[in-house]
C-alpha positions in Angstrom: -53.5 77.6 118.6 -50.8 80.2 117.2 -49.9 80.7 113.8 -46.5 79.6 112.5 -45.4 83.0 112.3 -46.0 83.5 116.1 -44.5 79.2 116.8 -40.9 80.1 114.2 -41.0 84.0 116.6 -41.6 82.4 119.9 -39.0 79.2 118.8 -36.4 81.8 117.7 -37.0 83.8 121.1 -36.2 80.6 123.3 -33.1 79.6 121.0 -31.6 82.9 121.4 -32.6 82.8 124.8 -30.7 79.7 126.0 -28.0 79.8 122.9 -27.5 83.5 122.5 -28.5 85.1 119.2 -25.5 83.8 117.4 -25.7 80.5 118.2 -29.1 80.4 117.7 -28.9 81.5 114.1 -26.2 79.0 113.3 -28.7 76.0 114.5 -31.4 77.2 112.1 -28.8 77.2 109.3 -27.2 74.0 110.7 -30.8 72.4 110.6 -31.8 74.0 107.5 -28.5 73.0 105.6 -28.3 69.6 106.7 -30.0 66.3 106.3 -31.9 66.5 109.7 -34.5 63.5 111.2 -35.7 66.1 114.1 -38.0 63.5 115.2 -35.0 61.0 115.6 -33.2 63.5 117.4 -35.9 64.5 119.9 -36.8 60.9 120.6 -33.1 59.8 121.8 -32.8 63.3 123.4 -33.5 63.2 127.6 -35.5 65.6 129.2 -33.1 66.1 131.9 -30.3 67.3 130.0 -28.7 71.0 130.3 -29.2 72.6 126.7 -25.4 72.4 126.2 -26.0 68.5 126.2 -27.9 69.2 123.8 -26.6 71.1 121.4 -23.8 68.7 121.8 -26.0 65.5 120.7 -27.5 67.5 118.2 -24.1 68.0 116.5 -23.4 64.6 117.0 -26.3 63.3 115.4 -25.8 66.1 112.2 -22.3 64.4 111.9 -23.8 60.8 111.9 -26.0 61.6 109.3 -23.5 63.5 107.0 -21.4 60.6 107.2 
């Protein structure tokens, strides 16, 4: 089992992996700022989709909660 420390260094690894680094950072603050249900989002979120899918539903959902 790993630690946090080695789960947030490996998540923040694969974020700036598939978003680049600045894109990456701006999820964490964009998840970290926001009033977030991540276990909404994951369960409506498909498997199959490209990771620009999404980030896309991701912002949609941000901007259905801040309403």
């Amino acid at each position: 089992m790993m630690t946090n420390t080695e789960i947030k260094t490996k998540g923040m690894q694969v974020l700036a992996q598939y978003l680049g680094d600045v894109e990456a950072e701006k999820f964490v603050a964009l998840i970290q700022r926001e009033k977030f249900d991540y276990t909404e989002w994951r369960q409506e979120m498909d498997e199959e989709l490209s990771i620009e899918e999404i980030s896309h539903r991701a912002m949609a959902m941000r901007e259905k909660v801040a309403s």
